[in-house]
Each structure stands twice: as C-alpha cells, then as structure tokens.
CHARMM-style PDB file with segment names, atoms N, HN, CA, C and O in Angstrom:
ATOM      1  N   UNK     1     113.838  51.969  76.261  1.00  0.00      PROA
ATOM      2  CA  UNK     1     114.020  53.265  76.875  1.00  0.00      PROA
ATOM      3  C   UNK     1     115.446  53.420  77.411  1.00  0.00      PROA
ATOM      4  O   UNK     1     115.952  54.542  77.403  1.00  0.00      PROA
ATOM      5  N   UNK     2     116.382  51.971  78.051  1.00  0.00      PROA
ATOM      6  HN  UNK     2     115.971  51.060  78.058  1.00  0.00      PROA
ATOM      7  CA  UNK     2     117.404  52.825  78.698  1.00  0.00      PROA
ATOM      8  C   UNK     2     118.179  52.887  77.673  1.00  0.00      PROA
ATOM      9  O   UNK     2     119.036  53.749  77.869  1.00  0.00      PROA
ATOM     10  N   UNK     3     118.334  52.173  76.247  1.00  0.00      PROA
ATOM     11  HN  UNK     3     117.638  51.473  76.087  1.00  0.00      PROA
ATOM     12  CA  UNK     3     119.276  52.420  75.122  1.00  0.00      PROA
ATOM     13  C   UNK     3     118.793  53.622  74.889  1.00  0.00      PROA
ATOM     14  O   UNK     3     119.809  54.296  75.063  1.00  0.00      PROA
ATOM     15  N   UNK     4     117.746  54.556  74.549  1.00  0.00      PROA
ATOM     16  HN  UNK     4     116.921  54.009  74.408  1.00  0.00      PROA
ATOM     17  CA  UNK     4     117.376  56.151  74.034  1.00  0.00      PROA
ATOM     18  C   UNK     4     118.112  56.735  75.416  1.00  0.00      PROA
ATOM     19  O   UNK     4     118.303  57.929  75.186  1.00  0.00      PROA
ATOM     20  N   UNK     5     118.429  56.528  76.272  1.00  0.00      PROA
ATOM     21  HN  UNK     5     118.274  55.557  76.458  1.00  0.00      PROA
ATOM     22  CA  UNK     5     118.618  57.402  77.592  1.00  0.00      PROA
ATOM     23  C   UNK     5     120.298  57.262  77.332  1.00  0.00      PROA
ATOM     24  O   UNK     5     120.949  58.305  77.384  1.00  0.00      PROA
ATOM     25  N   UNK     6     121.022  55.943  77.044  1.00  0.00      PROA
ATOM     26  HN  UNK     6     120.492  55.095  77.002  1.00  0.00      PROA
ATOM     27  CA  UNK     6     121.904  56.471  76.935  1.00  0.00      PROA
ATOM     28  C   UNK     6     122.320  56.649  75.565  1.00  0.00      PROA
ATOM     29  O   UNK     6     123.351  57.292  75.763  1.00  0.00      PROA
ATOM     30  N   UNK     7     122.244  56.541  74.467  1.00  0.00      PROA
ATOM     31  HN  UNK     7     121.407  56.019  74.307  1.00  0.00      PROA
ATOM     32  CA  UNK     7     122.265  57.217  73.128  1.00  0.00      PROA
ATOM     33  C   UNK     7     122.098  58.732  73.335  1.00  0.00      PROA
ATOM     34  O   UNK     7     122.825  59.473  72.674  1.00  0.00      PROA
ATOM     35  N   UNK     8     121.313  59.197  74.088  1.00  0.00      PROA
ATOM     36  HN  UNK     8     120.722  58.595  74.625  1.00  0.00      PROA
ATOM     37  CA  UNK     8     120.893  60.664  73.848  1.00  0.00      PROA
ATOM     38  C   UNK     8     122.617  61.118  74.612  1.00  0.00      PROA
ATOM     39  O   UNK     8     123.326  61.961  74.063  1.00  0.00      PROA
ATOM     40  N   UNK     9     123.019  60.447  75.813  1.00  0.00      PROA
ATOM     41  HN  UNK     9     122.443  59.762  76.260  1.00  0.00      PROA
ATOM     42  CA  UNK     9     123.949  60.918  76.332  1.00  0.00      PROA
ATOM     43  C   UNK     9     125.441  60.835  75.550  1.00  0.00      PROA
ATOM     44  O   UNK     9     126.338  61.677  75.496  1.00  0.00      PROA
ATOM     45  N   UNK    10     125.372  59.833  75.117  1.00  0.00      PROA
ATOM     46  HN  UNK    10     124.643  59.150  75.161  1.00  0.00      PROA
ATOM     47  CA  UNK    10     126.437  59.642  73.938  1.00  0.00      PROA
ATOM     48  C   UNK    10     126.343  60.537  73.178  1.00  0.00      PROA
ATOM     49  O   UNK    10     127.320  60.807  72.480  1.00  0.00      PROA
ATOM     50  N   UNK    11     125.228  61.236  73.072  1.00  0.00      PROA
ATOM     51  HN  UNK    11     124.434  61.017  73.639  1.00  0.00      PROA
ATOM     52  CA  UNK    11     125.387  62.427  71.635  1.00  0.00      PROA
ATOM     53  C   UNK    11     125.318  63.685  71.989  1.00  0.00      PROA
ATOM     54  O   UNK    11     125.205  64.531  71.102  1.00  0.00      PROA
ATOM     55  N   UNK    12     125.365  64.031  73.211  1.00  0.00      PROA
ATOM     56  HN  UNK    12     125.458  63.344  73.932  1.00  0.00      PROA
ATOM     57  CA  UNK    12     124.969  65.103  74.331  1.00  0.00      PROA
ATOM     58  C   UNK    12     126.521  65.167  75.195  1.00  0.00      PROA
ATOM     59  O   UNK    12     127.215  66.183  75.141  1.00  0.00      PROA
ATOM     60  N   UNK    13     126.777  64.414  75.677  1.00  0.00      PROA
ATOM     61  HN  UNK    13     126.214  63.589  75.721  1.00  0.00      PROA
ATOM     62  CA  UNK    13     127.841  64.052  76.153  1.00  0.00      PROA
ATOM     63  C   UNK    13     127.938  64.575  77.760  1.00  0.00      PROA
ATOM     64  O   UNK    13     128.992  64.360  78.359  1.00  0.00      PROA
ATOM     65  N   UNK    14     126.875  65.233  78.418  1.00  0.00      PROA
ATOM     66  HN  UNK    14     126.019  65.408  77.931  1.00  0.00      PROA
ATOM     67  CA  UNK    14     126.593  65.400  79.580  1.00  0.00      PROA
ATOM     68  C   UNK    14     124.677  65.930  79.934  1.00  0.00      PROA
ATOM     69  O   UNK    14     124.234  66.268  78.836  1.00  0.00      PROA
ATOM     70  N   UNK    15     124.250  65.987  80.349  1.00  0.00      PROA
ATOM     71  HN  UNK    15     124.610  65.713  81.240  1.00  0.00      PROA
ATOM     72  CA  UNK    15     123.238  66.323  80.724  1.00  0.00      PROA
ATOM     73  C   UNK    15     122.618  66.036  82.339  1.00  0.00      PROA
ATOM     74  O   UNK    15     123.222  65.335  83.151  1.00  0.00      PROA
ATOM     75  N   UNK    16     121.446  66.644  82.594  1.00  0.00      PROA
ATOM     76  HN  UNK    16     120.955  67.214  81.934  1.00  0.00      PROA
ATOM     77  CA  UNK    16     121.100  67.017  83.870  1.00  0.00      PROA
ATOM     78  C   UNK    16     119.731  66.175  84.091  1.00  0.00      PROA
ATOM     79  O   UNK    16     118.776  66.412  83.351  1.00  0.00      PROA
ATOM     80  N   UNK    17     119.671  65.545  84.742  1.00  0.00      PROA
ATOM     81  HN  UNK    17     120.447  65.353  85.342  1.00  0.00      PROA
ATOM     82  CA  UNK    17     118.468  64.785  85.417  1.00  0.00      PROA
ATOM     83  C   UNK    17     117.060  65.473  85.074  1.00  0.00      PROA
ATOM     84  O   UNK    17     115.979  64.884  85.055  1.00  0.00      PROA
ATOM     85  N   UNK    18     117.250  66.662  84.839  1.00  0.00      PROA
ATOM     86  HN  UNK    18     118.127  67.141  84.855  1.00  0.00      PROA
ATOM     87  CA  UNK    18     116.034  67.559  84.390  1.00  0.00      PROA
ATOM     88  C   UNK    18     116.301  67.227  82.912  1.00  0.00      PROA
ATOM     89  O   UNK    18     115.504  66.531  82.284  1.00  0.00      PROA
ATOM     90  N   UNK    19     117.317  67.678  82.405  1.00  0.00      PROA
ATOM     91  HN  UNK    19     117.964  68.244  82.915  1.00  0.00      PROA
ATOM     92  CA  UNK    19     117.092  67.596  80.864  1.00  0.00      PROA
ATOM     93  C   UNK    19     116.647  66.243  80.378  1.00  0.00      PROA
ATOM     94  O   UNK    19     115.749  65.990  79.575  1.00  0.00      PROA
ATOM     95  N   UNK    20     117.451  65.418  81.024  1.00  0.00      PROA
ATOM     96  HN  UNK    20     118.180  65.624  81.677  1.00  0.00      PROA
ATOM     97  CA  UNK    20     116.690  63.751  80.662  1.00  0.00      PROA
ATOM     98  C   UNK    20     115.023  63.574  80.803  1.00  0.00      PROA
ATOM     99  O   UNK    20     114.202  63.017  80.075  1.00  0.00      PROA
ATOM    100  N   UNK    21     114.923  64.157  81.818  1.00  0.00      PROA
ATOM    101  HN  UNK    21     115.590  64.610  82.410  1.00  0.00      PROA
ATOM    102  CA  UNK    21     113.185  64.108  82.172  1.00  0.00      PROA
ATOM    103  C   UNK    21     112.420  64.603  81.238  1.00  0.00      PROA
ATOM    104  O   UNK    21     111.419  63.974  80.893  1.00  0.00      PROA
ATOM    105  N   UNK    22     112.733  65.773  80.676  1.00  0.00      PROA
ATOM    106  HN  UNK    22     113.546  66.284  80.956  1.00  0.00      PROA
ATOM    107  CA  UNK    22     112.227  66.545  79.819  1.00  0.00      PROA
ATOM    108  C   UNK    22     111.923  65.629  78.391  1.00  0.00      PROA
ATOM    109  O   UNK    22     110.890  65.304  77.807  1.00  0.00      PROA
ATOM    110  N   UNK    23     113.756  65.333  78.092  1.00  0.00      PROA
ATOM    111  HN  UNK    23     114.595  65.597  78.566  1.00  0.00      PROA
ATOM    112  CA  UNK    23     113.424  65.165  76.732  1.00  0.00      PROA
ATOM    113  C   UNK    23     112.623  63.222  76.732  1.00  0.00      PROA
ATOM    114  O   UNK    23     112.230  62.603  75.743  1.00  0.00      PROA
ATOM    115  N   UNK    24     112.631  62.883  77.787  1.00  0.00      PROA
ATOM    116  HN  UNK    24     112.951  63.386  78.591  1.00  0.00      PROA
ATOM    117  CA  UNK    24     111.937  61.496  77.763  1.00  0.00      PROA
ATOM    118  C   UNK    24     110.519  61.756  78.221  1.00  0.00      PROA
ATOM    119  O   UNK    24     109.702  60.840  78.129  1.00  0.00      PROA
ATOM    120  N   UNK    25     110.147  62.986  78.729  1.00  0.00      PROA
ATOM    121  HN  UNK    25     110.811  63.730  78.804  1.00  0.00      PROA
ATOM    122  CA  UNK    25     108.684  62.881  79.240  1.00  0.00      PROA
ATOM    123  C   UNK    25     108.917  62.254  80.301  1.00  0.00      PROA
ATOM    124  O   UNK    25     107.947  61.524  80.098  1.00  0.00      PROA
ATOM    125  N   UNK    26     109.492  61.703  81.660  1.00  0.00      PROA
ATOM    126  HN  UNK    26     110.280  62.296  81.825  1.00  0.00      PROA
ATOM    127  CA  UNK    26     109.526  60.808  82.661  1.00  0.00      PROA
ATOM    128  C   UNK    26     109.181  61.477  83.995  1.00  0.00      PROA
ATOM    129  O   UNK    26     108.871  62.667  84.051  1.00  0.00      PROA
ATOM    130  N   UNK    27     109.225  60.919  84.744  1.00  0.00      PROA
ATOM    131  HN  UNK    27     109.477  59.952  84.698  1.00  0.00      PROA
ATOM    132  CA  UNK    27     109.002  61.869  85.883  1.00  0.00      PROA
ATOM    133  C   UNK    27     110.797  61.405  86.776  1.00  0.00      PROA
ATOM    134  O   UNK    27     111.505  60.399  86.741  1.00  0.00      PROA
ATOM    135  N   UNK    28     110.893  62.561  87.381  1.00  0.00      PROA
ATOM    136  HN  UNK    28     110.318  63.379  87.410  1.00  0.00      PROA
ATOM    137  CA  UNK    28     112.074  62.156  87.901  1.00  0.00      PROA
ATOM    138  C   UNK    28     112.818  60.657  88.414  1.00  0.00      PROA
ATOM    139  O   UNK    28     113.821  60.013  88.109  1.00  0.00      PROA
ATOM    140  N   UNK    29     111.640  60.534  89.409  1.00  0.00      PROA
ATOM    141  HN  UNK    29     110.825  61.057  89.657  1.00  0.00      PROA
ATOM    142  CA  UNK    29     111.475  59.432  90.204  1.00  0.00      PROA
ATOM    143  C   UNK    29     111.565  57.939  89.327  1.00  0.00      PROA
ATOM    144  O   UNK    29     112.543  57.230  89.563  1.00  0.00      PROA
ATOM    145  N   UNK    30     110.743  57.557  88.513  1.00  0.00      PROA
ATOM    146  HN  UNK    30     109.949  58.133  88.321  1.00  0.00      PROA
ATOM    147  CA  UNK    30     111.058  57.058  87.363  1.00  0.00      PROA
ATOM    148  C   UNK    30     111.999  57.083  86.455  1.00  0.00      PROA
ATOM    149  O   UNK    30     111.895  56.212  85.591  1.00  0.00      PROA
ATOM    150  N   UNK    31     112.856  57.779  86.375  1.00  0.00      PROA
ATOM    151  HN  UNK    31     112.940  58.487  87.076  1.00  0.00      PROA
ATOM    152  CA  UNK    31     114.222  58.341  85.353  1.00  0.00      PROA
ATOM    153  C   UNK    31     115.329  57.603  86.080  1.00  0.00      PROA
ATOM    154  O   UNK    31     116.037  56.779  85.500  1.00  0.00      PROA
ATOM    155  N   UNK    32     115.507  58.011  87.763  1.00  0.00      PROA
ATOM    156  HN  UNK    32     114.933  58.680  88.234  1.00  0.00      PROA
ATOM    157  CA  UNK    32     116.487  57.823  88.618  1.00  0.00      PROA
ATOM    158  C   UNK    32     116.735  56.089  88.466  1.00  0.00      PROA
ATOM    159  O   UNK    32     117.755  55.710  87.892  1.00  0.00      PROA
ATOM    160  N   UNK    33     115.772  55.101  88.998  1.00  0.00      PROA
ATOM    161  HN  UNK    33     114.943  55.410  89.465  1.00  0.00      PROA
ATOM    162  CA  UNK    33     116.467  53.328  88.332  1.00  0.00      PROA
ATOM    163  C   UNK    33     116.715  53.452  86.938  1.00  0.00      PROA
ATOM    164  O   UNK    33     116.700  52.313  86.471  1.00  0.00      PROA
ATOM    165  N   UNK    34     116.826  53.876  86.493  1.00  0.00      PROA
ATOM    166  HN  UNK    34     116.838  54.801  86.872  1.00  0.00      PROA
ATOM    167  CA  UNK    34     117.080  53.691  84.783  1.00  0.00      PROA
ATOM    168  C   UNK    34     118.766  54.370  84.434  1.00  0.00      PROA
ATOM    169  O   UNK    34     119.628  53.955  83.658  1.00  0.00      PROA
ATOM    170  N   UNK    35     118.764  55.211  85.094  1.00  0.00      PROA
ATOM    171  HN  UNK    35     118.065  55.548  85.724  1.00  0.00      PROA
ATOM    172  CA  UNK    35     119.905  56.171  84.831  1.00  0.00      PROA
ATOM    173  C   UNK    35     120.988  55.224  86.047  1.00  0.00      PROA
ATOM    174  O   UNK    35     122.203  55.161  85.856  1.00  0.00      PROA
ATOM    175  N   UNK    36     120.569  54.802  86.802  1.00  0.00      PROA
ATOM    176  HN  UNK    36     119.582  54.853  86.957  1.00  0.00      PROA
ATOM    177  CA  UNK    36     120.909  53.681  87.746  1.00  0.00      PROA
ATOM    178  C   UNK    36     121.807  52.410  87.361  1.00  0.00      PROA
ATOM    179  O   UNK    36     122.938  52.043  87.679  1.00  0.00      PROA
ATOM    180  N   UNK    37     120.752  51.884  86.498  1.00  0.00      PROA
ATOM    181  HN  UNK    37     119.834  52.183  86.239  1.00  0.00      PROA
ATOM    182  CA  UNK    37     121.343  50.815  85.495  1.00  0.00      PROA
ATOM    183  C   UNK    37     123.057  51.056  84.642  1.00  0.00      PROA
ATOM    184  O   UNK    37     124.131  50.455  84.656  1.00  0.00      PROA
ATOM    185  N   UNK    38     122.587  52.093  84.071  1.00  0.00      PROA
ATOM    186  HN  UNK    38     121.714  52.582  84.060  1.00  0.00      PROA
ATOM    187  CA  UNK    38     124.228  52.378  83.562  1.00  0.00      PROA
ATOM    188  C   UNK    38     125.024  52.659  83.874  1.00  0.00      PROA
ATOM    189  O   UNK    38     126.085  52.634  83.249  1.00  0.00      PROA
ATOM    190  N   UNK    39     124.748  53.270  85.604  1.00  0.00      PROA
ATOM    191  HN  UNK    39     123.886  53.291  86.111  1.00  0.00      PROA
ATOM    192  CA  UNK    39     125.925  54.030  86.728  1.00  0.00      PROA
ATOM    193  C   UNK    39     126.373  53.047  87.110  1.00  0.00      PROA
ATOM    194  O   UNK    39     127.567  53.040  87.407  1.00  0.00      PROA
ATOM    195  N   UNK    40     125.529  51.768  87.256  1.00  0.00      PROA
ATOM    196  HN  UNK    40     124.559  51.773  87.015  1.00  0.00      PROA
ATOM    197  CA  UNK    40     126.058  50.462  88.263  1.00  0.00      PROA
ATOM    198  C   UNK    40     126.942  49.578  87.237  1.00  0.00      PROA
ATOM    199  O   UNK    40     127.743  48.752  87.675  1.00  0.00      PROA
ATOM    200  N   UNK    41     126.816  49.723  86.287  1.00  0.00      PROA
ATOM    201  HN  UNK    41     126.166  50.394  85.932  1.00  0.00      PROA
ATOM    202  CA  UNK    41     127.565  49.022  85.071  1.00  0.00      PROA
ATOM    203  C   UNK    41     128.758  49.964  84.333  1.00  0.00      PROA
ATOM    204  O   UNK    41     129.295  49.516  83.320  1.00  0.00      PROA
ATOM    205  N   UNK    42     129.103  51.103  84.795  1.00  0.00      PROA
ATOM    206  HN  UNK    42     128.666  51.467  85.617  1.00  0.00      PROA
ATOM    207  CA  UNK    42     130.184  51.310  84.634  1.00  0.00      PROA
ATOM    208  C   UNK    42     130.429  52.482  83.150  1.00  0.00      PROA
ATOM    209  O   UNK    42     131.354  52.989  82.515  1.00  0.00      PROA
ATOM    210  N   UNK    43     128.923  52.457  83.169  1.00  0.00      PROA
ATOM    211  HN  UNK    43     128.172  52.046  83.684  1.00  0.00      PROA
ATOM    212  CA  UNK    43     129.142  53.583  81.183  1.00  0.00      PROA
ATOM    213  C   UNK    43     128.783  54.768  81.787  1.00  0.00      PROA
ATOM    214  O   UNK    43     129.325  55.776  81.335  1.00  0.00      PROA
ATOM    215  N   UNK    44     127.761  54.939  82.981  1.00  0.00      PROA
ATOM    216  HN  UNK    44     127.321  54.120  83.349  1.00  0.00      PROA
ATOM    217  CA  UNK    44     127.318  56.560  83.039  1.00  0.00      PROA
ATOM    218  C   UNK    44     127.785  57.074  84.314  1.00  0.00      PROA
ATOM    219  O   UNK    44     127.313  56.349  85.190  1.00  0.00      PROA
ATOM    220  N   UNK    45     128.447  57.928  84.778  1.00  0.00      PROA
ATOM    221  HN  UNK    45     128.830  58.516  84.066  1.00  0.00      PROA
ATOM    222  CA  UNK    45     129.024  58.544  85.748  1.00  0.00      PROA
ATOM    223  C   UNK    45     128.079  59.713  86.108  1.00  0.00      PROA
ATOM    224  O   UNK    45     127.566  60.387  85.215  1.00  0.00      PROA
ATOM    225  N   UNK    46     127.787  60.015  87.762  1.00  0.00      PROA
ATOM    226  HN  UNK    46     128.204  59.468  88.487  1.00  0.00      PROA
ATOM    227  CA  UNK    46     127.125  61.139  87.846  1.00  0.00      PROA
ATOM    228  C   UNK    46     127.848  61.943  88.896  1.00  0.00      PROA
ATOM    229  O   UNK    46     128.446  61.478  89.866  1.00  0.00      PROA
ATOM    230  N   UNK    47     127.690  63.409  88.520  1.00  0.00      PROA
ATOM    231  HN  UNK    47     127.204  63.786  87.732  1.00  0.00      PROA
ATOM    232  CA  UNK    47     127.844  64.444  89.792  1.00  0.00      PROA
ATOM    233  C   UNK    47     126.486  65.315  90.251  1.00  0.00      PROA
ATOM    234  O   UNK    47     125.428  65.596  89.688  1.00  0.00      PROA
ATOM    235  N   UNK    48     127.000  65.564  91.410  1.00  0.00      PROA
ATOM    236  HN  UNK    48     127.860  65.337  91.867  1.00  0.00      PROA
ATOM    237  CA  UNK    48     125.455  66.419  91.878  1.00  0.00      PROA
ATOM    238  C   UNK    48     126.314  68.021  92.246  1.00  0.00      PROA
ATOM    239  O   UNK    48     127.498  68.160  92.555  1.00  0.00      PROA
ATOM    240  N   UNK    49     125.375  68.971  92.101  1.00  0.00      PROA
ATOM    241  HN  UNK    49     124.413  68.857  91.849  1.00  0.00      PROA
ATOM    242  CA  UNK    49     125.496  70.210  92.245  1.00  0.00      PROA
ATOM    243  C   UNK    49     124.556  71.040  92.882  1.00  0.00      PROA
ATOM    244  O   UNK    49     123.509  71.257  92.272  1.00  0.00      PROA
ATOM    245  N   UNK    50     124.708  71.498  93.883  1.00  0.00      PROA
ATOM    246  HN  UNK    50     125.559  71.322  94.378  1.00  0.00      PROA
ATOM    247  CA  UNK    50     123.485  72.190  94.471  1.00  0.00      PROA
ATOM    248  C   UNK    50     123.479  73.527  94.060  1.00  0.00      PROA
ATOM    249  O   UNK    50     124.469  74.224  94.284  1.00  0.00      PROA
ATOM    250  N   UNK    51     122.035  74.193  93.218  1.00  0.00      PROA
ATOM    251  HN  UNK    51     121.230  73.627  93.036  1.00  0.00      PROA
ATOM    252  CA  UNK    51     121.486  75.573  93.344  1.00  0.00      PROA
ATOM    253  C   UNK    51     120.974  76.043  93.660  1.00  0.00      PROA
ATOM    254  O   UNK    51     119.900  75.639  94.106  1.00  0.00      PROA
ATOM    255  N   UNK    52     121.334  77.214  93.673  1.00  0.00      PROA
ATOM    256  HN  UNK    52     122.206  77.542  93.310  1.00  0.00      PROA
ATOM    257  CA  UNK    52     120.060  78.130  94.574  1.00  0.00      PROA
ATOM    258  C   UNK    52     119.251  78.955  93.290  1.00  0.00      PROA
ATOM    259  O   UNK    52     119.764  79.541  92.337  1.00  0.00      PROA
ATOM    260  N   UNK    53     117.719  78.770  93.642  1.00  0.00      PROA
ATOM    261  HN  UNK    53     117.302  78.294  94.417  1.00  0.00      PROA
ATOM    262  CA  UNK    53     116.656  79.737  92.826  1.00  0.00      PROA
ATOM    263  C   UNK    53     117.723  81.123  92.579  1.00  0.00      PROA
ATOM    264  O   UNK    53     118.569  81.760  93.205  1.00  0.00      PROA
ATOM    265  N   UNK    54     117.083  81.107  91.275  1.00  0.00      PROA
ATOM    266  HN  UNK    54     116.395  80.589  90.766  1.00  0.00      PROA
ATOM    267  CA  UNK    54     117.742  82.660  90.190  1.00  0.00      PROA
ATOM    268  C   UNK    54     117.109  83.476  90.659  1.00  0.00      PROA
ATOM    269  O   UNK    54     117.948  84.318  90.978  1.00  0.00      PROA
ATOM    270  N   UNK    55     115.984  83.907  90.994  1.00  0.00      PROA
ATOM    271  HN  UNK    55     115.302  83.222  90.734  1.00  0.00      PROA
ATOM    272  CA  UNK    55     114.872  84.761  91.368  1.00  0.00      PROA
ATOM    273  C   UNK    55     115.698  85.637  92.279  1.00  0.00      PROA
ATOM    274  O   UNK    55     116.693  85.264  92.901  1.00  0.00      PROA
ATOM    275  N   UNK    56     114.956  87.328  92.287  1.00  0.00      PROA
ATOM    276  HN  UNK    56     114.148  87.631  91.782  1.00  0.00      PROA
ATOM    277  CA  UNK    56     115.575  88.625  93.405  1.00  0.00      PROA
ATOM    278  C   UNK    56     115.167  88.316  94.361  1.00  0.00      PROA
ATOM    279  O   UNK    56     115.790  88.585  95.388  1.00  0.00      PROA
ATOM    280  N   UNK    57     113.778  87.524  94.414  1.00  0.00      PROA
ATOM    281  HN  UNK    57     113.272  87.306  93.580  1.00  0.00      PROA
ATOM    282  CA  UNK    57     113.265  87.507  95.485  1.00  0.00      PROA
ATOM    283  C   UNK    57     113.933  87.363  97.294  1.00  0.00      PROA
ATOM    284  O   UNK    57     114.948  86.668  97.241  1.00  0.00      PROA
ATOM    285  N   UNK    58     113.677  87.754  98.575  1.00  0.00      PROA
ATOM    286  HN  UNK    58     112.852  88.318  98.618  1.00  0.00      PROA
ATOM    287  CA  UNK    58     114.123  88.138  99.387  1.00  0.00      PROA
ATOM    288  C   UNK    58     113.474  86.394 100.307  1.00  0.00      PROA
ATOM    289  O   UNK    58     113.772  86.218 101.489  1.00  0.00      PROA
ATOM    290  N   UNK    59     113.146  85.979 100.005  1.00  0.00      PROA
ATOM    291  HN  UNK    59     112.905  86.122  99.046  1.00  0.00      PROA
ATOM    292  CA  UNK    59     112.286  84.768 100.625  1.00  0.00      PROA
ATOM    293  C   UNK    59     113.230  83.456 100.517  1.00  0.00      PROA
ATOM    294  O   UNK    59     113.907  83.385  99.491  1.00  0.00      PROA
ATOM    295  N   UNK    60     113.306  82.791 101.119  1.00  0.00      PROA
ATOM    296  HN  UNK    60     112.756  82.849 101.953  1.00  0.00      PROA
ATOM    297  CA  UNK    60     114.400  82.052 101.541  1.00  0.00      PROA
ATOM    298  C   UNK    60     114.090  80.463 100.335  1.00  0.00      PROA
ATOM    299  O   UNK    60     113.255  79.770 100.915  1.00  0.00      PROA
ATOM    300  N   UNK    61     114.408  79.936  99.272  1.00  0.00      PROA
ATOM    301  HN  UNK    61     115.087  80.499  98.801  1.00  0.00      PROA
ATOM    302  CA  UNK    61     114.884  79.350  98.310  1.00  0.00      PROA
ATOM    303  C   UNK    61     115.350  77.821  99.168  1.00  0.00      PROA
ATOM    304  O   UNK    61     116.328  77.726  99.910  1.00  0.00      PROA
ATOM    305  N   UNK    62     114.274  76.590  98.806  1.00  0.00      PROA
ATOM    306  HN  UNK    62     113.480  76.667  98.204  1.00  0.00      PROA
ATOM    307  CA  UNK    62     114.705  75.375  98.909  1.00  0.00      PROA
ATOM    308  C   UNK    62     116.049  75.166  97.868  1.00  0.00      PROA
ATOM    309  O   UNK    62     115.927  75.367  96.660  1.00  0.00      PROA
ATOM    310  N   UNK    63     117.174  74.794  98.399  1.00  0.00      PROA
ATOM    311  HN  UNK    63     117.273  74.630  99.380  1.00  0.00      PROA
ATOM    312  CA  UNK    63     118.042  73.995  97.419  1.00  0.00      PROA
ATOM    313  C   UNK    63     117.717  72.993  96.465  1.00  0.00      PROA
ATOM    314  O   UNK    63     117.099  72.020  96.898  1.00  0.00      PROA
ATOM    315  N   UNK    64     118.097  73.039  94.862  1.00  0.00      PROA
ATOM    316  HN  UNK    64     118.598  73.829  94.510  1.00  0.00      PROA
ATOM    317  CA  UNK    64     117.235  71.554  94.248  1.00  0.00      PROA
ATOM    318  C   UNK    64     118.157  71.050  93.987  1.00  0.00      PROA
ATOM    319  O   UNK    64     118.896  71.890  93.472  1.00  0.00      PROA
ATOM    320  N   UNK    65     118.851  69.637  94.044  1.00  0.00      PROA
ATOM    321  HN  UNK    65     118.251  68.955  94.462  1.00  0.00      PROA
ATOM    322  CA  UNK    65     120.178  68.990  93.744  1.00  0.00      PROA
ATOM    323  C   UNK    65     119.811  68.883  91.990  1.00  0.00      PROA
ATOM    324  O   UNK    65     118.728  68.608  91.472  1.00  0.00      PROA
ATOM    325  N   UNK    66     120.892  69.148  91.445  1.00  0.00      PROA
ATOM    326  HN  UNK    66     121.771  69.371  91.866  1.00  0.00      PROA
ATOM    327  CA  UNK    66     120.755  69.391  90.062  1.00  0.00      PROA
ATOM    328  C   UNK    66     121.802  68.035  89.900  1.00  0.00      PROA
ATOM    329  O   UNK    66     122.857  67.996  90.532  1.00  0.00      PROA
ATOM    330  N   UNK    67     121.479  67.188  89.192  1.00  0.00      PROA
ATOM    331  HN  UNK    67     120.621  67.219  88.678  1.00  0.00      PROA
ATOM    332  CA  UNK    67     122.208  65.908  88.831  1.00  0.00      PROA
ATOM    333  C   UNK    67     122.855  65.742  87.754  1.00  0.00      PROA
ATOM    334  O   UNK    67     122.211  64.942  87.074  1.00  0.00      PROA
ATOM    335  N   UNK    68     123.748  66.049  87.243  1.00  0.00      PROA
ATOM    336  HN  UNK    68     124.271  66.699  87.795  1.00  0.00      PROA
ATOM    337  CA  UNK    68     124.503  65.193  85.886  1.00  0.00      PROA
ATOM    338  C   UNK    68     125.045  64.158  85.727  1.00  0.00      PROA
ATOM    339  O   UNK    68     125.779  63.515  86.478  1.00  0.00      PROA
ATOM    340  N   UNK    69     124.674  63.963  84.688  1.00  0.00      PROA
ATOM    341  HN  UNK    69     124.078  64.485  84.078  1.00  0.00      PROA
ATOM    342  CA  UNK    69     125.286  62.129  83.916  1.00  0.00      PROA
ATOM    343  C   UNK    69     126.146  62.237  82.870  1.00  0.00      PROA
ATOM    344  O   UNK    69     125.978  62.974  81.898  1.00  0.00      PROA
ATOM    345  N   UNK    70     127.157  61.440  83.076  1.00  0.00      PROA
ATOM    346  HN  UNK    70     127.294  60.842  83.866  1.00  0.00      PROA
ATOM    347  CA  UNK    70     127.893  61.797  81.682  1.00  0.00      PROA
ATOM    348  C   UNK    70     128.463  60.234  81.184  1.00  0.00      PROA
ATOM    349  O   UNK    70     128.335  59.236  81.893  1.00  0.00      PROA
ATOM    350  N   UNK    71     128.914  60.232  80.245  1.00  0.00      PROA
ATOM    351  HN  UNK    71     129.018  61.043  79.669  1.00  0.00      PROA
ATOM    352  CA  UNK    71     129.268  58.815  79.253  1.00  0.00      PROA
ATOM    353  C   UNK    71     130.769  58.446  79.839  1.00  0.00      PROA
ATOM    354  O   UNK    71     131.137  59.619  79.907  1.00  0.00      PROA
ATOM    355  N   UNK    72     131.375  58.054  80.090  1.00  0.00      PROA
ATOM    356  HN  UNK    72     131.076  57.101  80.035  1.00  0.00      PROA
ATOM    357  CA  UNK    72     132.749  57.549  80.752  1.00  0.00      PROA
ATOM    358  C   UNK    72     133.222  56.604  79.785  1.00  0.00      PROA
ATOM    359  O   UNK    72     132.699  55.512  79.564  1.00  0.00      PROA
ATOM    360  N   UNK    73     134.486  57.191  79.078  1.00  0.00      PROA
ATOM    361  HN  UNK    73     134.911  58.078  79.257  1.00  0.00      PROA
ATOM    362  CA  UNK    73     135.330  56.505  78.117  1.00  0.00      PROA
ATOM    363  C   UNK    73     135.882  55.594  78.277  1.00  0.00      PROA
ATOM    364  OT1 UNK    73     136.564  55.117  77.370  1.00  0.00      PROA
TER     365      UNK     73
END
C-alpha cells in the first residue's frame, strides 16, 4: 500500500489527503501513518490549507484542514 500511495503521487504530482482517501478507500485516520512514512524519509512534502464550506448558507461552517502531499525532487 505505501508504494501505490506514493506511485499514485509520482503520477499526480500533488494531491489532497481526501483525494488519497478516496482513491485508496482508507479512512483518513489510517492514510495519515502511511503518508507519514514518506514525509519522515524525505520523498513526500506536505502543506495544509484551511477552507471554508462552499455552501450560501448563513450558519456558521467548521473549518476542514485540507492537506496536500507532494513528491520532492
């Protein structure tokens, strides 16, 4: 699994903690040591970005930290 996790990023060349989840089926929580492994070794670099819900709605919107990983040359 962590060679498909980072292969996919090698061929993607950035992606989002959601998109990884998705395309592995994982649950976040589970994704995060794995994506871990390659940050601590020096191949996957991450930034975080905070958004706010797209919605008109008037009701006040938890922030979700949106995570990217990317391959480091």
């Amino acid at each position: 699994m962590l060679l498909q996790i980072l292969n996919y990023l090698r061929r993607e060349k950035v992606a989002s903690n959601q998109q990884l989840a998705r395309e592995f089926d994982l649950d976040l929580l589970a994704l995060e040591p794995m994506l871990e492994v390659w940050v601590k070794r020096g191949i996957v670099a991450c930034c975080q970005e905070e958004l706010r819900c797209q919605r008109g709605c008037l009701k006040s919107c938890r922030k979700q930290p949106l995570v990217y990983y990317k391959i480091i040359n």
